[in-house]
LOFIPA-299787 format. One record per residue (C-alpha): x, y, z; residue in three letters. Coordinates in Angstrom, 2 decimals, m for minus. Example, Ala and Ser with C-alpha at 12.3 -4.5 7.8 and 13.67 -1.06 7.14 Angstrom:
2
NODE         x         y         z   resn
NODE     12.30     m4.50      7.80    ala
NODE     13.67     m1.06      7.14    ser
END
This chain:
280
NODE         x         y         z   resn
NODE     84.52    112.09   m126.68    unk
NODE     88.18    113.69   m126.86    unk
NODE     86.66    116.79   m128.42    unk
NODE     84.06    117.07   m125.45    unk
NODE     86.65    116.59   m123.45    unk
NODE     88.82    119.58   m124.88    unk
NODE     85.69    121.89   m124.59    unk
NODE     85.43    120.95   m120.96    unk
NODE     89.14    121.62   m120.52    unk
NODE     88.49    124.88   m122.04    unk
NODE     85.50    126.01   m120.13    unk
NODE     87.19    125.19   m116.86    unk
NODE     90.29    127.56   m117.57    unk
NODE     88.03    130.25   m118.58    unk
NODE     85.68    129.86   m115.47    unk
NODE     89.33    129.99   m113.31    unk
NODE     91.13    132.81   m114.38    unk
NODE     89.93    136.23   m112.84    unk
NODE     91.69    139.14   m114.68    unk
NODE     92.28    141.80   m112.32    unk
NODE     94.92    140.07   m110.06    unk
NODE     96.42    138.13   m113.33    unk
NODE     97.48    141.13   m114.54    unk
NODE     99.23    142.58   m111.31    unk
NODE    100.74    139.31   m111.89    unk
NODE    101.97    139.60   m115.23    unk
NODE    103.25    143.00   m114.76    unk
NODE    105.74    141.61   m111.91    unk
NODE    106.37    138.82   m114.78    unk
NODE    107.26    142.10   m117.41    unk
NODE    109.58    143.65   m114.43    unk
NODE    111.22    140.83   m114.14    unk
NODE    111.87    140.34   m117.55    unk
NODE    112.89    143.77   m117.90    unk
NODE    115.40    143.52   m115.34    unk
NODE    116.94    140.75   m116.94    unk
NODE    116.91    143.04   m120.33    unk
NODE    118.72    146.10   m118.55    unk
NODE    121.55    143.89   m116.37    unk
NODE    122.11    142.19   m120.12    unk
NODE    122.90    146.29   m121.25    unk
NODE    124.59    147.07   m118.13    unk
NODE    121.84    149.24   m116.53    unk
NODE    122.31    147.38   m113.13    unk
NODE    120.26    150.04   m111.00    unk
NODE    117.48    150.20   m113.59    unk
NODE    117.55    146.26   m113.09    unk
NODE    117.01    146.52   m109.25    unk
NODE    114.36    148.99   m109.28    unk
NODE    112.64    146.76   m111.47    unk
NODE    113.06    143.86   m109.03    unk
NODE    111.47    145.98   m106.45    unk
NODE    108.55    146.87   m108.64    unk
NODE    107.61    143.07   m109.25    unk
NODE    107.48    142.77   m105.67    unk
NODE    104.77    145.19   m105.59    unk
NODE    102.54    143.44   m108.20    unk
NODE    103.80    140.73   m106.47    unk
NODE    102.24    142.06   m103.69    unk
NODE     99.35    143.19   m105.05    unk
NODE     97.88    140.47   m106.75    unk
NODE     97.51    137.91   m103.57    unk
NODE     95.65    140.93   m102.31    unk
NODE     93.65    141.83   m104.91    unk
NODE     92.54    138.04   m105.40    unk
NODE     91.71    137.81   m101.07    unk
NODE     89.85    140.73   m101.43    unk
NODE     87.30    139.47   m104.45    unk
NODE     87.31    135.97   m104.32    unk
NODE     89.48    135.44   m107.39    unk
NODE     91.61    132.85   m106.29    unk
NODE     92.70    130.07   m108.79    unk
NODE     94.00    127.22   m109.24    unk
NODE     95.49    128.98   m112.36    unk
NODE     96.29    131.64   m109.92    unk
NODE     98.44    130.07   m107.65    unk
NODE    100.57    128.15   m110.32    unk
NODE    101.23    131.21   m112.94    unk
NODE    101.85    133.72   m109.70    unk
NODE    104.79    130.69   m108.83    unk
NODE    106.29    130.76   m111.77    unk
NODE    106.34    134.33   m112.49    unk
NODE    108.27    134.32   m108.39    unk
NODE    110.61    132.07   m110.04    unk
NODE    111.37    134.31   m113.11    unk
NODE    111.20    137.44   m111.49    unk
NODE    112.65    136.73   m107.94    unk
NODE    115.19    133.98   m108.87    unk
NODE    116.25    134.44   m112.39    unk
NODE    116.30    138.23   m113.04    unk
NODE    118.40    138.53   m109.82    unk
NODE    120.54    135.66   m110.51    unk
NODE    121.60    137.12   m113.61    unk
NODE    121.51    140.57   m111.87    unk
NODE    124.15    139.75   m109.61    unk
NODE    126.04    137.20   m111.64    unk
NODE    126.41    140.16   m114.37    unk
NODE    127.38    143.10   m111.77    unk
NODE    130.11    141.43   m110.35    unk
NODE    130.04    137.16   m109.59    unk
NODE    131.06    137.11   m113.28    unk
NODE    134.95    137.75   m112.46    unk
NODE    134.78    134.91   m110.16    unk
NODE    134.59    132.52   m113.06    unk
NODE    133.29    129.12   m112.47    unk
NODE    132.73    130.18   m108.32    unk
NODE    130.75    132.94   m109.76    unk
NODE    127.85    131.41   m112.00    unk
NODE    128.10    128.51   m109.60    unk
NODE    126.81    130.91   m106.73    unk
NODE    124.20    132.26   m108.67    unk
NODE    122.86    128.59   m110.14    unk
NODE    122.29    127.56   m106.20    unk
NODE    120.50    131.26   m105.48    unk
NODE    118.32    130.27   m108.60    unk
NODE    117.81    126.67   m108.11    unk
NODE    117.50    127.17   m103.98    unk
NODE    114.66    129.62   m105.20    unk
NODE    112.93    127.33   m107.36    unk
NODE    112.93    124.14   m104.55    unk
NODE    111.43    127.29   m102.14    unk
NODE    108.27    128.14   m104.52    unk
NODE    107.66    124.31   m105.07    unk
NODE    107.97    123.79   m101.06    unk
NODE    105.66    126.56   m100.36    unk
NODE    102.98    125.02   m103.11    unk
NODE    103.05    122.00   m101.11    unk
NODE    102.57    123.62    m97.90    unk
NODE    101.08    127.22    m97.92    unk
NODE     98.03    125.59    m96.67    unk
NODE     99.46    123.97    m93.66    unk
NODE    102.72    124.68    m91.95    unk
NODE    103.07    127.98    m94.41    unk
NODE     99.24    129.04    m93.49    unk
NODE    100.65    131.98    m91.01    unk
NODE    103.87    131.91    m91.18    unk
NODE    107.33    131.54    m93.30    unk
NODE    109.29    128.34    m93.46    unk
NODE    112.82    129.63    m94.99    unk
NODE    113.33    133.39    m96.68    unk
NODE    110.52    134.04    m98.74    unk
NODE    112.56    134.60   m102.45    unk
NODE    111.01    137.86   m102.90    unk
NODE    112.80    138.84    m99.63    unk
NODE    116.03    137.21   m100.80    unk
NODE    115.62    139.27   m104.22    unk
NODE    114.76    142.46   m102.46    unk
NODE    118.45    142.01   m100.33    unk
NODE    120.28    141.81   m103.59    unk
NODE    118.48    144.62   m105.05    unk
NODE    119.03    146.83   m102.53    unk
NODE    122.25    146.13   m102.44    unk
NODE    123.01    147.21   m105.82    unk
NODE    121.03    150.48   m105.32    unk
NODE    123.08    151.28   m101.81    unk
NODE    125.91    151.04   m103.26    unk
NODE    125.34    152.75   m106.49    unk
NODE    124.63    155.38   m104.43    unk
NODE    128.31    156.26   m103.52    unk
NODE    130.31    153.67   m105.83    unk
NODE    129.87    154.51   m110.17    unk
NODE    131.77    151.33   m111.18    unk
NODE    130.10    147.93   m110.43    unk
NODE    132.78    145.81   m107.67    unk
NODE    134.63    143.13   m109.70    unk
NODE    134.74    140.07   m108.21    unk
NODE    133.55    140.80   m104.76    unk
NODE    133.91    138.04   m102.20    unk
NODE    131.01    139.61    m99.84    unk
NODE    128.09    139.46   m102.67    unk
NODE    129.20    135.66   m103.45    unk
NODE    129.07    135.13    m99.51    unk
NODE    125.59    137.29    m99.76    unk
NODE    124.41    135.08   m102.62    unk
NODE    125.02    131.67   m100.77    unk
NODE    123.65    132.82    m97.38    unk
NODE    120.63    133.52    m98.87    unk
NODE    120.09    130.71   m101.17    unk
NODE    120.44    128.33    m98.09    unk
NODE    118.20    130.83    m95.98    unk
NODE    115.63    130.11    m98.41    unk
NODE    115.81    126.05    m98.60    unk
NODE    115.83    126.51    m94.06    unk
NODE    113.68    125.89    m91.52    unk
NODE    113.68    129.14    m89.74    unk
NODE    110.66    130.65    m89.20    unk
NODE    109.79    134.47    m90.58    unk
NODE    106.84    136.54    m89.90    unk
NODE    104.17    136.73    m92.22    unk
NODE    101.56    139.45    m93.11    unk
NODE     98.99    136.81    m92.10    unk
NODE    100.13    136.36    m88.49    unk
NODE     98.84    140.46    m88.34    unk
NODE     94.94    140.83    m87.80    unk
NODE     94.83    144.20    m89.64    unk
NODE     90.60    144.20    m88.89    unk
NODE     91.76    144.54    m85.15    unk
NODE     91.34    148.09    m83.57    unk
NODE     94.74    147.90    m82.97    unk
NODE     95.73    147.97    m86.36    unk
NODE     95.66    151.92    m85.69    unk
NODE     99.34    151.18    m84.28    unk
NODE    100.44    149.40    m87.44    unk
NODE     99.64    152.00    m89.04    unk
NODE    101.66    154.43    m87.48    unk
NODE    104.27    152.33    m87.68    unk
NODE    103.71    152.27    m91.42    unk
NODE    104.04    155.47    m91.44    unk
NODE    106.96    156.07    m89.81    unk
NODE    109.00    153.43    m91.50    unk
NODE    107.55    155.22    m94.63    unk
NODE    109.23    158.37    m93.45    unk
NODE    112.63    156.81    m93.04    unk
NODE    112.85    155.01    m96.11    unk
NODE    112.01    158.69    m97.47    unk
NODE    115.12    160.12    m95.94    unk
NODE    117.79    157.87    m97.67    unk
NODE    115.65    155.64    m99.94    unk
NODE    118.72    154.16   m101.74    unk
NODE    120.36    153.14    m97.77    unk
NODE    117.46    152.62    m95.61    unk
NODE    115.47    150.21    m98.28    unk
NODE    118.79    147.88    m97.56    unk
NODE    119.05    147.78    m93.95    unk
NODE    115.52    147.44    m93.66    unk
NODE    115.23    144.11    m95.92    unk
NODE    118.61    142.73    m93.96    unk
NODE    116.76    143.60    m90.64    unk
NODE    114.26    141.26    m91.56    unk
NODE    116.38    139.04    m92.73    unk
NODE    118.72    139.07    m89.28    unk
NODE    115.79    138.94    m87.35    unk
NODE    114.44    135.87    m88.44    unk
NODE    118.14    134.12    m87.42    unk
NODE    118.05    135.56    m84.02    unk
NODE    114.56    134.74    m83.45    unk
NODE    115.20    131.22    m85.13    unk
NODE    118.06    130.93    m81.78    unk
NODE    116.53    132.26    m79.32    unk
NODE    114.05    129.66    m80.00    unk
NODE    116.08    126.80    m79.85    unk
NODE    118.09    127.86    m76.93    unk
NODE    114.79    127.81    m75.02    unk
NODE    113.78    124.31    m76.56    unk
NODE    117.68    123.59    m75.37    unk
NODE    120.97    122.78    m77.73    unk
NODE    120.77    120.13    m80.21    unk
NODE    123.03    117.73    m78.19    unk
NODE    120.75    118.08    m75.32    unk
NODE    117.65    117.33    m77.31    unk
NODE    119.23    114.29    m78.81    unk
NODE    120.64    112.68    m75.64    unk
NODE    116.98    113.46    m74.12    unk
NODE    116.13    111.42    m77.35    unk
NODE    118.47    108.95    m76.67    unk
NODE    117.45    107.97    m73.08    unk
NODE    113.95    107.90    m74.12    unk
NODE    114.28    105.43    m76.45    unk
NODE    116.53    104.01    m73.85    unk
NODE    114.23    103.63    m71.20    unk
NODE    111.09    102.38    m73.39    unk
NODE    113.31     99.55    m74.66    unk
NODE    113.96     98.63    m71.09    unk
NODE    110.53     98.83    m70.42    unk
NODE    109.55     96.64    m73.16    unk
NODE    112.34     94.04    m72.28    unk
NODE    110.98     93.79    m68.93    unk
NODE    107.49     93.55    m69.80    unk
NODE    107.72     89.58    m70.52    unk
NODE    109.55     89.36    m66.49    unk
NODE    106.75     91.40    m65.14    unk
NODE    104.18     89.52    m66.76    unk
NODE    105.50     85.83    m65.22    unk
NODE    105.85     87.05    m62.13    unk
NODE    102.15     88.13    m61.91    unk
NODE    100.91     84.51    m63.64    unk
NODE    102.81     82.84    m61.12    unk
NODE    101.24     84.99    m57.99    unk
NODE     98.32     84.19    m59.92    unk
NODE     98.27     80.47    m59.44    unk
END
């Protein structure tokens, strides 16, 4: 019986795992590990453009496995952990290495809550990419959270040669977005787009034109394009709740709800005497 059961076991991994989008998949995994490799040697720009290429496969391989009907269950949890290694480790050690290091204890601290912020953000998204996650963000995606620190190390590699020691603004960076990623704010998603619509043509063009900038000052524009995102997200996030009114507000509204139906269930036993004695 065991032995049937390990041939069933068997069968049904080999019947769930397509190849073509498994491999975009483990060539983000082998970016990511080759970041880690070059921020270990010092090669900290090397180590971002690697993070950037990941995101690509990263990319890729959800849209390969949409496009032929090769999604997995084996899928889904290998493409999660390779996020994790490639999107929280490698840039965790990244940054830690290129400058969070002469911070000491504050440093590697700051890092461990990007990394472990990033791994409570995959397993959150497993448990609801189906539901509240089906169209649209719940927190930083980590891929967008590794792209800011990546960029960052490019744009300023790009007029600094010597890595910052012990710079207060990438330890501020780090923590911002490790608690962006564990928030509820809300952050658009490729799937709230209907790219089959005629007016796709527009997206396009707009494609196109954001390709064109990013082509003028790849190593600057990349940067404030990913923190554009990022910033909009926030502002969107407050205009929202302004119009759904402060948080006080909502909670004294709350309060005199609860309020009122207690009163109403207090009086219910009066109200009902009264109309038995009219009654008789």
């Amino acid at each position: 019986m065991r032995i049937t059961k390990q041939i069933r076991r068997r069968e049904g991994i080999r019947k769930g795992i397509y190849l073509l989008p498994n491999l975009c998949t483990t060539a983000s995994l082998f970016c990511g590990f080759f970041s880690i490799v070059k921020s270990l040697s010092g090669n900290y720009v090397a180590a971002a453009w690697a993070i950037l290429l990941s995101g690509i496969f990263d990319l890729l391989d959800g849209r390969i496995a949409r496009l032929t009907h090769a999604q997995s269950e084996f899928g889904i949890e290998y493409d999660s952990l390779v996020d994790l290694a490639s999107f929280g480790l490698a840039p965790g050690i990244m940054i830690y290495t290129w400058t969070l290091f002469s911070l000491k204890k504050m440093g590697w601290l700051a890092a461990f809550l990007y990394f472990a912020c990033g791994a409570m953000r995959l397993a959150r998204f497993n448990l609801q990419h189906a539901t509240i996650e089906g169209k649209r963000f719940q927190g930083l995606p980590i891929p967008t959270a590794a792209y800011v620190l990546a960029t960052y190390v490019i744009f300023y590699h790009n007029y600094y040669a010597i890595p910052p020691e012990g710079s207060y603004l990438v330890l501020a960076m780090t923590v911002v977005l490790a608690l962006l990623m564990v928030s509820n704010i809300g952050y658009l998603s490729s799937k709230e787009f209907d790219f089959k619509h005629r007016n796709s043509f527009f997206a396009l063009v707009l494609l196109v034109i954001a390709i064109f900038i990013v082509a003028l000052s790849p190593e600057a524009t990349m940067f404030f394009l990913v923190l554009a995102y990022v910033t909009f997200g926030i502002v969107e996030h407050i205009f929202r709740m302004r119009k759904k009114g402060s948080f006080v507000e909502r909670m004294r509204a709350k309060r005199r709800e609860r309020k009122a139906r207690r009163l109403a269930m207090e009086n219910e036993p009066a109200a009902q005497e009264i109309e038995n004695t009219n009654l008789h």
